[in-house]
N, C-alpha and C positions, 0 to 999 in steps of 0.2 A: 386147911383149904388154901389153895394156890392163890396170888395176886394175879390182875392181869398183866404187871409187870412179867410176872412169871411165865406168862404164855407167850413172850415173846421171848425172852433167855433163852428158851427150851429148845428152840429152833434156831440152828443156825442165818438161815434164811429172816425167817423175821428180824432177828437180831440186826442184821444190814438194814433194813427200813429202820428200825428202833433208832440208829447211830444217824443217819440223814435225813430224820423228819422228826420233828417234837412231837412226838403219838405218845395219849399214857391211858388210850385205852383199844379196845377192841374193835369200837365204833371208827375211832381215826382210821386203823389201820386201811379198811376200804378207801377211804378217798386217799389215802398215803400210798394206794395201788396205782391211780393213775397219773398222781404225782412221779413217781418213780420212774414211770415208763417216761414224760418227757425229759427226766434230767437224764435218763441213761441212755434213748433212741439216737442221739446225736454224738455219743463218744463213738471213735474210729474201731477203736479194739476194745471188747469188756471182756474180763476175767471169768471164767466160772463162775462163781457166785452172783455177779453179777448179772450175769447172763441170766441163770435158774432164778435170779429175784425176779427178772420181766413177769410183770400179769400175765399166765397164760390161759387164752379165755377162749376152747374152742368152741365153744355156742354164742358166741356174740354175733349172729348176724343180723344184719337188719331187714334183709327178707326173710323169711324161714324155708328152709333149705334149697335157697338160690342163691343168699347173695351178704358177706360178712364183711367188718367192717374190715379197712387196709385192703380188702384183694383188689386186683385188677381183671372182670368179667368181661368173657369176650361172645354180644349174641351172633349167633352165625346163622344166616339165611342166605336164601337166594331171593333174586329180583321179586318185588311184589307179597313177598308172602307175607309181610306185614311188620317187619323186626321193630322197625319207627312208633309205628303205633304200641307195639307191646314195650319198648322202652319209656315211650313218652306216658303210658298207663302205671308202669314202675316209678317212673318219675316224681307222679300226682300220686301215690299211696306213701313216697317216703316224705313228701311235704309234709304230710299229714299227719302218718302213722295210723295203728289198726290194721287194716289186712290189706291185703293186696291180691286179686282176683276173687277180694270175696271169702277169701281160706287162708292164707300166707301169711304168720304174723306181721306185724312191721312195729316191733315194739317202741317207736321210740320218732318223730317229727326229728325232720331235718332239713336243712339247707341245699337246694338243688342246684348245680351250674348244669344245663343244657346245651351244649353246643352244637348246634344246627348248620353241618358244613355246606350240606346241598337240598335242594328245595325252595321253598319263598314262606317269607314268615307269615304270610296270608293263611296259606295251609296248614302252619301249623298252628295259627289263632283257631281257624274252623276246626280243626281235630279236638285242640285244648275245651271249644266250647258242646262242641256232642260229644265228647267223650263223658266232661265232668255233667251231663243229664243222667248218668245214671251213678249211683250212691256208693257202687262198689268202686266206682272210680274217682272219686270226688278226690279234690288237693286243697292245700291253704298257698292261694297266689302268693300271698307274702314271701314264702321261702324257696320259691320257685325262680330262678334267675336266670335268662336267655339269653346267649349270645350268639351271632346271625354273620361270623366275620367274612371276608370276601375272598381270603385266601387264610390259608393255615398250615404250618411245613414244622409240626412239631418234630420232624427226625433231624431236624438242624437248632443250635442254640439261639440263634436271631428268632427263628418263629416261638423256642420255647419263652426266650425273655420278655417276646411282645406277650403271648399272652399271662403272663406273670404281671404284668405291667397293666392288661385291660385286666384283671381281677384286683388289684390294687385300688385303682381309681374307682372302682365300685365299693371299696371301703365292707366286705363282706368274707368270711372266711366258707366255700364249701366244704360241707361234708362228705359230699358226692358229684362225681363230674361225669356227665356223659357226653361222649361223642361219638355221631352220626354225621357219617360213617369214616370207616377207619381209612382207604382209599383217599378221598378229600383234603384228610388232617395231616399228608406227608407231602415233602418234593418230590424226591428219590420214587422208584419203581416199588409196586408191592415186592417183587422177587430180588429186589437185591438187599441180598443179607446184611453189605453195610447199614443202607438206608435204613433195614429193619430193626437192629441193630440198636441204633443209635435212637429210634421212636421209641422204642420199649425201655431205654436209661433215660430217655428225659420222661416218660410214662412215670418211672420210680420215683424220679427227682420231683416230680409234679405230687406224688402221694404222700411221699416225706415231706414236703411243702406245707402241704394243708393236714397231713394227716388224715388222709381221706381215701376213700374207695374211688374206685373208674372202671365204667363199664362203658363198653365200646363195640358197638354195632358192624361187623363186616359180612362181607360177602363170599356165600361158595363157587365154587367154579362152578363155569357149566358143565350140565352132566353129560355123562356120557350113555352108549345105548349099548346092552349084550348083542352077541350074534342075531337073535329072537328080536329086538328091536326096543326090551324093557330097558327102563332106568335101571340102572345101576347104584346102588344105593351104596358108598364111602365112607358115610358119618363125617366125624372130623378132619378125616383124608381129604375130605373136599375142598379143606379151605383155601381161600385162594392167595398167591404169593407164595413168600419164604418159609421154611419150615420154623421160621423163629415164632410164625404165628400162634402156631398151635405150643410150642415151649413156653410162651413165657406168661399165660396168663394164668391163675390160682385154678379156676374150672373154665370152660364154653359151652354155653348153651345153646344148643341147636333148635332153630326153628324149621321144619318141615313141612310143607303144604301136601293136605292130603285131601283126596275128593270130598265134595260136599261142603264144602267150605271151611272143612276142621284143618286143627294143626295139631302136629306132635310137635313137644316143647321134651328133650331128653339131655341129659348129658355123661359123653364117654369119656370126657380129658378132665380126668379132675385130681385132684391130690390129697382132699381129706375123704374122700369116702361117703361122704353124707348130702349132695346135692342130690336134689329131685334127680329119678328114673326116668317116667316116663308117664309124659301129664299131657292128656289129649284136650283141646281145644278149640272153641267155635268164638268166628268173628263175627258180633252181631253188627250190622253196619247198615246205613250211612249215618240214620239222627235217631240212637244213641250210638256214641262207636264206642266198642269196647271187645277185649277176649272175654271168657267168661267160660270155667272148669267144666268139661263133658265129664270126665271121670280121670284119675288117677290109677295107676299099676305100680307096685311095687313099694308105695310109700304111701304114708299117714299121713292125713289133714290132723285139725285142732278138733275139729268134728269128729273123724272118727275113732282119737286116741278117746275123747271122752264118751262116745257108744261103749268103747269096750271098757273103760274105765268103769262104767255104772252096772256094765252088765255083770261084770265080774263082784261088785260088791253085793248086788243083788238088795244094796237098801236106800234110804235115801241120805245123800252128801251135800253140802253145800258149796258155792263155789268159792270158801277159801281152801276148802280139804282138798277139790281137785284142782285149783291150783298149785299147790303147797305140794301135792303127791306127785302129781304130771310133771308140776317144772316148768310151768305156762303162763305166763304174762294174766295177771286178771283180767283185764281187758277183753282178752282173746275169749277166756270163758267166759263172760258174760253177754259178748256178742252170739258163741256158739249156739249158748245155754237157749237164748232168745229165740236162734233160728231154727232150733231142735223142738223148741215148745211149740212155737207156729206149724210145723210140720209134724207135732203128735207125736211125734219118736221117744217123747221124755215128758214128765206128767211134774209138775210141783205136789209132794204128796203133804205138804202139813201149810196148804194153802193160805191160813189165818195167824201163820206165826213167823218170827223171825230168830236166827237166818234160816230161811227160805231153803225146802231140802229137796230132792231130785234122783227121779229115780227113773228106768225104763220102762216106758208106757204098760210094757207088757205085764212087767213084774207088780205092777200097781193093783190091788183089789177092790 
């Protein structure tokens, strides 16, 4: 029978953690993962090996499938259709953690910078206080940090080192930065490429900084009309400015107004593959404000991977089995499991015993 000594020899890979970190078991190696990643993020050139040591973690995001840790998210609207409020609702669910719209993992509470370029802080006090009246949108103020500056030119080094200098003095590291909107937070023209250019390297320099995510609120152009007199529907074509826009962020999420008060929230620019499709949306407004899921196309909630999860087993499971099978945050199931029982979709069949088993209503006799 092998040592765990042995499970690390075996692999050349491990072996390079083994030689840089005192690990003499299994357990270390995990935290010797994100060890690794700081001492090696900051060297200029890394070797192959070194390189193939980085953690590579493509499911680590912190929203479920919108929004992962390190990217740069860019949401795209046009006037009014509410991009503000659906960031500043993102915002209050990674404070926290738990879901976000109600469905969206958010595995994990976090440190918010908000940077509010345009508007008055009054409105976004009234927003923060009816939005957090309803549960699905609730935050922990504590990790919520606002900043309200009077100008901001992050495409120049002066504006990036002032605000390097106001997150200092606040003595706090973000783990996420938003800024609203993109427009505001520059000198230079949206369309000149230098300008654009040099926002999106100090954007970088800003994430390697904190290690952190930024998602970043801009605007599409106005639309245009066919011959017939319809919109004209672009997608991410519509964005507006340089074409550096749409290059340099990880995905964009497009918000859409659409009659009746709903929105399509989709995304076309993306690079792994795996961002929400196409997740349609109603703003309930004024006191409570919040989005809140009309339906989904093309992708799975936590809800309904665990419908089919139960239906397929046909008996009753507990929620460490479908967490442990699915690959889902407990949290996540035990919120679902909750709202599935309220809703009858799923019965607890061995009511008097523990752990608690679960099965589909239907299937239940």
């Amino acid at each position: 029978m092998g040592t765990e000594k042995d499970f690390f020899d075996n692999d050349p890979m491990l072996r390079y953690v083994l030689k840089n970190f005192d690990i003499s078991s299994k357990e270390a190696f995990e935290k010797s993962k994100e060890d690794l990643y700081y001492k090696l993020k900051d060297k200029p050139i890394l070797n192959g090996l070194e390189l193939m040591s980085l953690p590579a973690e493509p499911d680590n995001y912190i929203i479920e499938k919108m929004v992962w840790k390190r990217d740069v998210v860019l949401i795209l609207a046009s006037e009014k259709a509410g991009k503000s409020i659906l960031g500043l609702q993102m915002a209050c669910a990674l404070t926290k953690g738990g879901h976000f719209l109600g469905e969206y993992e958010v595995p994990e509470s976090m440190r918010v910078l908000y940077i509010q370029a345009e508007g008055s802080r009054e409105e976004t006090q009234m927003r923060l206080r009816s939005m957090n009246k309803n549960e699905s949108s609730d935050w922990t103020p504590e990790n919520f940090f606002h900043m309200y500056p009077s100008s901001l030119s992050l495409d120049t080094d002066l504006g990036y080192n002032e605000l390097i200098e106001s997150i200092l003095k606040t003595n706090f590291r973000p783990d996420v930065i938003f800024i609203d909107p993109l427009y505001m937070a520059m000198q230079g023209d949206l369309i000149d490429n230098k300008c654009a250019r040099n926002f999106c390297r100090n954007i970088r320099r800003l994430k390697e900084q904190y290690d952190c995510t930024v998602i970043i609120n801009h605007h599409k152009r106005r639309p245009q009309k066919d011959g017939t007199g319809n919109y004209i529907d672009r997608g991410d074509d519509e964005i507006m400015g340089s074409f550096v826009w749409k290059a340099f962020p990880s995905h964009i999420l497009t918000l859409h107004k659409r009659p009746n008060n709903t929105r399509s929230l989709n995304c076309e620019t993306q690079r792994g593959g795996n961002v929400i499709k196409n997740l349609v949306l109603e703003l309930v407004e004024p006191d409570p404000l919040y989005f809140k899921v009309i339906y989904e196309k093309d992708c799975k909630s936590c809800t309904q991977k665990i419908i089919e999860f139960l239906t397929e087993k046909q008996t009753g499971c507990s929620t460490d089995s479908i967490s442990s099978e699915l690959k889902i945050n407990p949290s996540s199931v035990r919120k679902s499991i909750a709202d599935l029982l309220k809703e009858q979709r799923i019965l607890k069949v061995n009511p008097t015993k523990r752990p608690a088993l679960y099965a589909i209503a239907k299937e239940v006799k």
